[in-house]
C-alpha positions in Angstrom: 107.8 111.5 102.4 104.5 110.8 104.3 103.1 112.6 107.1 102.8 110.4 110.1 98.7 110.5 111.1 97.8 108.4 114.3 94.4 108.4 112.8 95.1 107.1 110.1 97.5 104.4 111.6 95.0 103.2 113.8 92.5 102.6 110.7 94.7 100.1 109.3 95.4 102.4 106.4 98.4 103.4 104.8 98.1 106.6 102.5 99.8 109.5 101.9 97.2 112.5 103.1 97.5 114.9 100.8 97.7 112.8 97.7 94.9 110.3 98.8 92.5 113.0 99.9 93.1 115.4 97.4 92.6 113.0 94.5 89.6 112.0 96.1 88.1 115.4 96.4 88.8 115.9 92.8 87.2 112.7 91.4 84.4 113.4 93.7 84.0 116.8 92.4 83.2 115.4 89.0 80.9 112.7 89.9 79.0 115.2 91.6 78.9 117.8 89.0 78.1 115.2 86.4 75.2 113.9 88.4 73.6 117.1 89.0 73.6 118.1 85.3 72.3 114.7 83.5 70.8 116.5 81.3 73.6 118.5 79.9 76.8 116.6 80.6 76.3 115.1 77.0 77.1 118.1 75.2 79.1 119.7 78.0 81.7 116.8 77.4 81.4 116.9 73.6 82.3 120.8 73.6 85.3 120.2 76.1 86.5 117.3 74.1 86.6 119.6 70.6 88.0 122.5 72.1 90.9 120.3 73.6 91.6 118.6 70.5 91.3 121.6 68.1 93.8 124.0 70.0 96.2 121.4 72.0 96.0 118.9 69.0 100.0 119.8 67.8 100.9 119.7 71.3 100.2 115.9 71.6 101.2 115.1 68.4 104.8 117.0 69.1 105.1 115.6 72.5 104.3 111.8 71.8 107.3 112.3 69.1 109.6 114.0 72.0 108.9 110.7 74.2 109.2 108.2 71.4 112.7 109.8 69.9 113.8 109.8 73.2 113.3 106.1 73.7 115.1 105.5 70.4 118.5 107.3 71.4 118.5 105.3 74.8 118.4 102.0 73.4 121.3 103.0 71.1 123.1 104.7 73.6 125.8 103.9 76.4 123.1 103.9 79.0 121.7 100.5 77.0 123.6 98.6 79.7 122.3 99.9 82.7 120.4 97.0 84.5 116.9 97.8 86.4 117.7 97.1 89.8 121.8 96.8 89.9 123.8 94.4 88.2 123.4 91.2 90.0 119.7 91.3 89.8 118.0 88.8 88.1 114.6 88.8 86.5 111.2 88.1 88.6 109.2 87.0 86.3 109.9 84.8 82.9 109.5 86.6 79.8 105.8 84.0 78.8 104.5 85.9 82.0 106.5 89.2 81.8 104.5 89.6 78.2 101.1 88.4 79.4 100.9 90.8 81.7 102.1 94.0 80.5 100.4 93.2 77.4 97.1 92.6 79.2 97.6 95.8 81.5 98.8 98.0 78.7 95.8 97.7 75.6 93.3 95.0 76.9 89.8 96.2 76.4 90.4 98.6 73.7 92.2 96.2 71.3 89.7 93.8 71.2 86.7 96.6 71.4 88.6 98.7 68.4 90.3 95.9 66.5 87.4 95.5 63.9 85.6 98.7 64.7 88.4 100.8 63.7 89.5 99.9 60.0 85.5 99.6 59.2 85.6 103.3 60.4 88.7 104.3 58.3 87.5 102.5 55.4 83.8 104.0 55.2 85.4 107.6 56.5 89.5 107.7 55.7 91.6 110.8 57.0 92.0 111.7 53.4 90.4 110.3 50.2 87.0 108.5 49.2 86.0 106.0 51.3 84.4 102.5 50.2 87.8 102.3 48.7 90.9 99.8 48.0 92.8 102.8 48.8 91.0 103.7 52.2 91.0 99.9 53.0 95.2 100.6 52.7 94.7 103.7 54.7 92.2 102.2 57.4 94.9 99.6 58.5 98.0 101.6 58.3 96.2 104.5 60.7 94.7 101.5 63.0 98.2 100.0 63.4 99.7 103.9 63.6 97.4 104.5 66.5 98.3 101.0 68.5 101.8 100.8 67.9 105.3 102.2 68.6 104.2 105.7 70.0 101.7 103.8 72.0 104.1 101.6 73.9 106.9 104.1 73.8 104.6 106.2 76.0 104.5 103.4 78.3 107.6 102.7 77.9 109.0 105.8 78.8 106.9 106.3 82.3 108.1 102.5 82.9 111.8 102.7 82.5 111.5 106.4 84.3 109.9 104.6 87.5 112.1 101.5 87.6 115.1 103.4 87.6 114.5 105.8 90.3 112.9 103.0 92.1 115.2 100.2 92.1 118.8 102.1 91.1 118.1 104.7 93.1 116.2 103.9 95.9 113.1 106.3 95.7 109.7 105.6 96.6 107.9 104.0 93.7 105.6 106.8 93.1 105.3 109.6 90.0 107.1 112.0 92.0 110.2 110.2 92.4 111.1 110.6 88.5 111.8 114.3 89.2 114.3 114.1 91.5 117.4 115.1 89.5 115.3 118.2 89.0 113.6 119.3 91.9 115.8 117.5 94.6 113.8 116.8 98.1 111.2 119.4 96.4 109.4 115.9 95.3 108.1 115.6 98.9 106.6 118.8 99.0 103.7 120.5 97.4 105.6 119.9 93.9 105.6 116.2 94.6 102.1 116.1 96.3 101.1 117.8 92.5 102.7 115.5 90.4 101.1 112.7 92.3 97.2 113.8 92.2 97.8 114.5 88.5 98.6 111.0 88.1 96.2 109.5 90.0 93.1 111.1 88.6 94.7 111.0 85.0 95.1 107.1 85.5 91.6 106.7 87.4 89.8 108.5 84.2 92.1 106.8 82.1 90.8 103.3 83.1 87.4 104.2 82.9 87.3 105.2 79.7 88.5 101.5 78.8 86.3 99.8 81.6 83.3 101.6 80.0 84.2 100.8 76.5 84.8 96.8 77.8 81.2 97.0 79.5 79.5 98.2 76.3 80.9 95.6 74.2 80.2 93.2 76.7 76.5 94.1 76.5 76.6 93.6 73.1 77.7 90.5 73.1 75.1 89.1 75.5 72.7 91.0 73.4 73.7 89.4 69.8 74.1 86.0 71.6 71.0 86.1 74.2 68.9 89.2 73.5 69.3 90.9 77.0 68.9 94.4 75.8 71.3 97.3 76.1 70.7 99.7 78.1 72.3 101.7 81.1 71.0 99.8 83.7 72.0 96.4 82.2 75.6 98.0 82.0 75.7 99.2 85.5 74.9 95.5 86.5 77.8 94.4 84.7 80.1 96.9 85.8 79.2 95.7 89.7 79.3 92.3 88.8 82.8 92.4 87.1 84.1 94.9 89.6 83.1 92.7 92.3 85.9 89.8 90.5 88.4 92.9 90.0 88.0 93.3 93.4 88.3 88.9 94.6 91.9 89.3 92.4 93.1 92.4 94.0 92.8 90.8 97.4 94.6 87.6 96.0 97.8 90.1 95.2 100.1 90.3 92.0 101.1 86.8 91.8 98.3 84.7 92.7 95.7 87.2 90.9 96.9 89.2 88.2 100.0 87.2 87.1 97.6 84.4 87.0 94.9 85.9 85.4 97.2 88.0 82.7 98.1 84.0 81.6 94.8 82.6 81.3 93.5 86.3 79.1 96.3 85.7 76.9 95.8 82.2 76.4 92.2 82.7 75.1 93.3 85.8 73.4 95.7 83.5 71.4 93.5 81.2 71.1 90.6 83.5 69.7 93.1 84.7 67.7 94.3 81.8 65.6 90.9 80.3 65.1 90.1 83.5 63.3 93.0 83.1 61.4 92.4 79.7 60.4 88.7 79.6 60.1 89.3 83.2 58.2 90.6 84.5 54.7 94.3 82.6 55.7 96.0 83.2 52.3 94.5 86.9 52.6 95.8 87.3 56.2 99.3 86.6 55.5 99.4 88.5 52.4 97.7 91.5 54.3 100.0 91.0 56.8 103.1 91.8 55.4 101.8 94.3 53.3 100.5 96.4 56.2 103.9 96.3 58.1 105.3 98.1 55.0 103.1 100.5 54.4 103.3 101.4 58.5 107.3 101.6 58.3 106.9 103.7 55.1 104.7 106.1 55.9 105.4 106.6 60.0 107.5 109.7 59.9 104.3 111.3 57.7 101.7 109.9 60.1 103.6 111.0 62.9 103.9 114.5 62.4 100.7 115.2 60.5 98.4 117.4 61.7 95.8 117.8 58.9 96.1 121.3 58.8 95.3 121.7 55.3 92.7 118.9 55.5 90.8 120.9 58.4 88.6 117.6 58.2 88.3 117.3 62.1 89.3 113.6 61.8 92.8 113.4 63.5 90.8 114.9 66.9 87.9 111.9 66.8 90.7 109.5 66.3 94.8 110.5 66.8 94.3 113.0 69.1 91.8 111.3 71.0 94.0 107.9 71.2 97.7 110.0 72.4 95.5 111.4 75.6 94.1 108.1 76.3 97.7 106.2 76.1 99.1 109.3 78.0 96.0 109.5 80.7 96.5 105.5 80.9 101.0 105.6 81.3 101.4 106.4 84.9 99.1 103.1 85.5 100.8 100.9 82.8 103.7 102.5 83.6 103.9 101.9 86.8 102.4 98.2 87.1 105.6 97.7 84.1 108.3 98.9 86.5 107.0 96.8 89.4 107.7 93.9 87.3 110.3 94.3 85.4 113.2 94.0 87.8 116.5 92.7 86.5 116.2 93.6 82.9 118.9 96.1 81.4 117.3 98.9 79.5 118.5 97.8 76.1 116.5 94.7 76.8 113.7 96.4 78.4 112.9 99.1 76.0 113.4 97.0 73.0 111.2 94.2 74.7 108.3 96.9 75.4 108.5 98.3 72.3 108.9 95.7 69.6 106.9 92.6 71.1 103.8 94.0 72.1 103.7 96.0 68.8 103.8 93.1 66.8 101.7 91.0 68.9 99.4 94.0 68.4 99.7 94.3 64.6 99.2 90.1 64.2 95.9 90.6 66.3 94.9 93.7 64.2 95.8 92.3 60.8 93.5 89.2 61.4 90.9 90.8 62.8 90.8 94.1 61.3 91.5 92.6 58.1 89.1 90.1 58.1 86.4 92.4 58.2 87.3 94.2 55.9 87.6 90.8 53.7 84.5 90.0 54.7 83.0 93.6 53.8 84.6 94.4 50.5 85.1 90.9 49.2 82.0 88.1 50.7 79.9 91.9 50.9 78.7 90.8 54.3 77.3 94.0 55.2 79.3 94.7 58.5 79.5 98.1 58.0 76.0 98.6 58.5 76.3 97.0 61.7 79.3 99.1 62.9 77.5 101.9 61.9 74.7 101.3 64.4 76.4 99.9 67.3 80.1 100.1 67.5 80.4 97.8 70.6 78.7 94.8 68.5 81.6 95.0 65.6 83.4 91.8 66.8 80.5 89.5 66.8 79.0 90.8 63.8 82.6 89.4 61.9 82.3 86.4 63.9 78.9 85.6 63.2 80.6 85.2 59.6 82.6 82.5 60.8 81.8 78.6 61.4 80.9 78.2 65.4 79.8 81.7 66.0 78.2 81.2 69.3 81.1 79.4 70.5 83.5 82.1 69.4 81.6 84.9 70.2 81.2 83.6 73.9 85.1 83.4 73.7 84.7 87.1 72.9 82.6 88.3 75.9 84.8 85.7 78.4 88.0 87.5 76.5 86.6 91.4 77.8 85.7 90.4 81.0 89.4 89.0 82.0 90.6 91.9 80.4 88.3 94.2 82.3 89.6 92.2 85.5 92.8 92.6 85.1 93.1 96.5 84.2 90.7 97.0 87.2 93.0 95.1 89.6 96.3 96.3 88.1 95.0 100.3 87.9 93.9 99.4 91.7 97.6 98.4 92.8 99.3 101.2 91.0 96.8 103.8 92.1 97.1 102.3 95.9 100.7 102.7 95.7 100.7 106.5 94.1 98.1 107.3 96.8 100.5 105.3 99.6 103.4 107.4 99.2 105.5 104.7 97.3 104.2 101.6 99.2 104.6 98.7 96.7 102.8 96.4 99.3 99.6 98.7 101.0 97.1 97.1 102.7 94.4 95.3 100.5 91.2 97.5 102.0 92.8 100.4 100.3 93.2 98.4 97.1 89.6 96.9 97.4 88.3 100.8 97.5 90.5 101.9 94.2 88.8 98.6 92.4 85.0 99.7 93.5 85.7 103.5 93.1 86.8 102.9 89.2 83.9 100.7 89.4 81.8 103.6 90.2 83.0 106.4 88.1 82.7 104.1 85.2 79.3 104.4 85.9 78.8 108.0 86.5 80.8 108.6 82.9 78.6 105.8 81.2 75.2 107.8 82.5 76.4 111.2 82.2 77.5 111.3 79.1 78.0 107.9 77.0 81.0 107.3 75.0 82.0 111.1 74.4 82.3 111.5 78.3 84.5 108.4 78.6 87.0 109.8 75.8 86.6 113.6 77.0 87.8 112.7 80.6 90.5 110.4 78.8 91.7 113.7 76.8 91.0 116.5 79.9 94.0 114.3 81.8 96.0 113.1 79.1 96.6 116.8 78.5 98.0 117.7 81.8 100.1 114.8 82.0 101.6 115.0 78.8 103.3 118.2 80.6 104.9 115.9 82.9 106.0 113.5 80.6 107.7 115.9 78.6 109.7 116.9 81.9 110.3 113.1 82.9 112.5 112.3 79.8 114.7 115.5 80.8 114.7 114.1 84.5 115.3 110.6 83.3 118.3 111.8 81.0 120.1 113.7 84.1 119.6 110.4 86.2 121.5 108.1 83.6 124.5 110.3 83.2 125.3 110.4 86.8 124.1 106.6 86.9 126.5 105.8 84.2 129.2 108.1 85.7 129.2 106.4 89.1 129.1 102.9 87.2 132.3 104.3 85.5 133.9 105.0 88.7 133.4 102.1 90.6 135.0 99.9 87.5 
């Protein structure tokens, strides 16, 4: 698959060419181009984003649908059985640690950073309806759970299972390309291949820095409600160095000593965070608020799914739903990837109901006590929070747990809660993007992994200046577009590998 290079050899490196220096060119390309227009980038990003969302809107909504359906039929299907890996293979990883780090990988930053600022949002400005409303409260919590749930992980989910398969049952590189082999045959290490590759490397590198960007704002924040260091770019520059620079100390640890390790620790003060909200919170509200939003979520899913607001014409679905498929698609062939790598041994009956169904709910619980209450503390104690979200979305989270007994405390909980996240999306997106960029190489050398971590680093940075917020979520929905292309063509690939997977399991019983 990859061109021998002497040169390259010689450096100690271990990249596939084409791939690596392509990518590089590209990303390159639009650090450059950013930095020479400052001035504009702003509204340059802003028109790119509207223009995407307004006339490829349906196509995300229909393809997220596509991948998700999909999904649903091989869990119920004879393919169900089909272990990752071969029959005998057992499980790397125990399911405590499996969770923690797929979990961490696959939402991270952007749970915590949306989880109160999101339902305030809905509630002040629904998709439909007046806001400041019991019924735009319902609606804030059932779109916030719509957006982070099953068509979220099912996007995953499906990239996951794809790569695992060809992988480990099949014996192909671990890379993007190797999905399409039941459709494009030894094509994949060709110019095809080489395609499919780039795409997935810059769409995972943007991808990532729209969540490392969001992480460093609400970082800044934080220091600034609990310290007063003020936020500004430079402040957030520092951070993004000094963070990247602990990305970069658990990359060169490696999967198990770093990120496995670090996946359990975020979790554990996630969970802790998490129930001392609960407890110190509206309890009684929680639990009833709890249930109620699961219902209205399964009720109303088929209608949220395929709405498209094109009687509304409100613009909202494209600031929020639209926005939220290309990021979870830009973000797959990382998460993706870093899912296959560990979940070995697991049957895909197992795997896909695990992905789908216990992050979910893990994700509604967190979003349910902290999402709702805000909105407790907004509508009921009158605390004002909107006003605050309204100003500075990054500051949302301590601004609910300022409400709450030992809000220094918790609220230093909440910066130390972004900063493992930020580590450990920068050091898995680093490994996955190493091994894409390696030609399949699950174990390339560290110096390439260290440059991934400070090159994410970097164009973080670049986005942050250029262009705030809106350039973060433009270059999220620019790559999310052309992937979603390819995922649409990796469920037909994956479909064609079962059946002659479970035709030669057939014939050997």
């Amino acid at each position: 698959m990859k061109k021998k290079n002497k040169f390259i050899e010689n450096l100690g490196l271990n990249i596939h060419p084409v791939v690596f220096g392509l990518s590089i060119l590209i990303i390159l390309s639009v650090i450059t181009f950013t930095l020479l227009n400052l001035n504009q980038m702003s509204q340059i990003f802003e028109t790119i984003q509207s223009t995407i969302a307004s006339k490829a809107g349906w196509f995300y909504i229909l393809a997220v649908n596509i991948i998700l359906g999909f999904l649903i039929y091989l869990i119920f299907s004879r393919y169900g059985k089909i272990r990752i890996g071969g029959a005998d293979v057992k499980p790397e990883f125990t399911y405590w640690s499996w969770f923690s780090m797929l979990f961490s990988a696959g939402m991270g930053i952007g749970l915590v950073f949306y989880s109160v600022a999101e339902p305030i949002f809905h509630y002040i400005s629904p998709p439909f309806g007046v806001g400041y409303s019991i019924d735009s409260a319902k609606l804030a919590m059932q779109f916030t759970f719509f957006h982070w749930g099953f068509h979220a992980w099912g996007i995953y989910a499906m990239v996951a299972l794809a790569l695992a398969f060809f992988s480990y049952n099949r014996g192909l590189p671990l890379t993007i390309r190797s999905v399409f082999y039941p459709l494009l045959g030894e094509k994949i290490y060709g110019h095809i291949g080489n395609i499919i590759d780039i795409t997935a490397t810059v769409a995972t590198l943007f991808g990532l820095t729209t969540s490392l960007g969001l992480g460093v704002k609400q970082i800044n924040a934080g220091l600034y409600h609990l310290f007063g260091i003020p936020e500004n770019n430079s402040i957030q520059i520092i951070l993004i160095a000094s963070i990247t620079t602990l990305a970069t100390i658990s990359v060169v640890l490696g999967l198990k000593k770093g990120i496995r390790r670090l996946s359990v620790v975020n979790m554990g003060i996630a969970l802790a965070l998490m129930c001392f909200v609960f407890l110190c919170g509206p309890t009684i509200y929680l639990l009833n608020a709890f249930v109620q939003n699961i219902g209205q979520y399964a009720s109303q899913i088929i209608e949220m799914s395929f709405w498209t607001e094109v009687y509304e014409q409100s613009n909202w679905q494209k600031n929020w739903t639209i926005f939220y498929w290309a990021w979870w698609i830009a973000w797959s062939p990382f998460v993706g990837m870093f899912i296959a790598r560990i979940s070995i041994g697991r049957t895909i009956r197992e795997f896909l109901l695990s992905v789908l169904l216990v992050p979910s709910l893990l994700t509604f619980i967190w979003l349910t006590i902290f999402g709702n209450t805000a909105l407790y503390q907004e509508m009921v104690l009158e605390y004002s929070i909107v006003d605050a979200v309204n100003e500075n979305i990054a500051v949302a989270l301590f601004v609910m747990l300022n409400n709450l007994p030992l809000s220094f405390i918790t609220s230093l909980f909440g910066v130390l809660l972004i900063i493992t996240f930020f580590v450990t999306s920068s050091d898995s997106a680093s490994l996955v993007i190493d091994i894409i960029t390696s030609g399949g190489n699950t174990n390339p050398p560290t110096i390439q992994r260290i440059f991934w971590a400070v090159t994410e680093g970097l164009v973080a940075i670049v986005l942050l200046v250029g262009g705030g917020l809106v350039a973060l979520q433009t270059a999220s929905i620019i790559t999310g577009l052309f992937f979603a292309v390819i995922l649409l063509f990796m469920c037909l690939s994956l479909l064609k590998g079962l059946k002659e997977e479970s035709i030669n399991l057939e014939r050997e019983n």
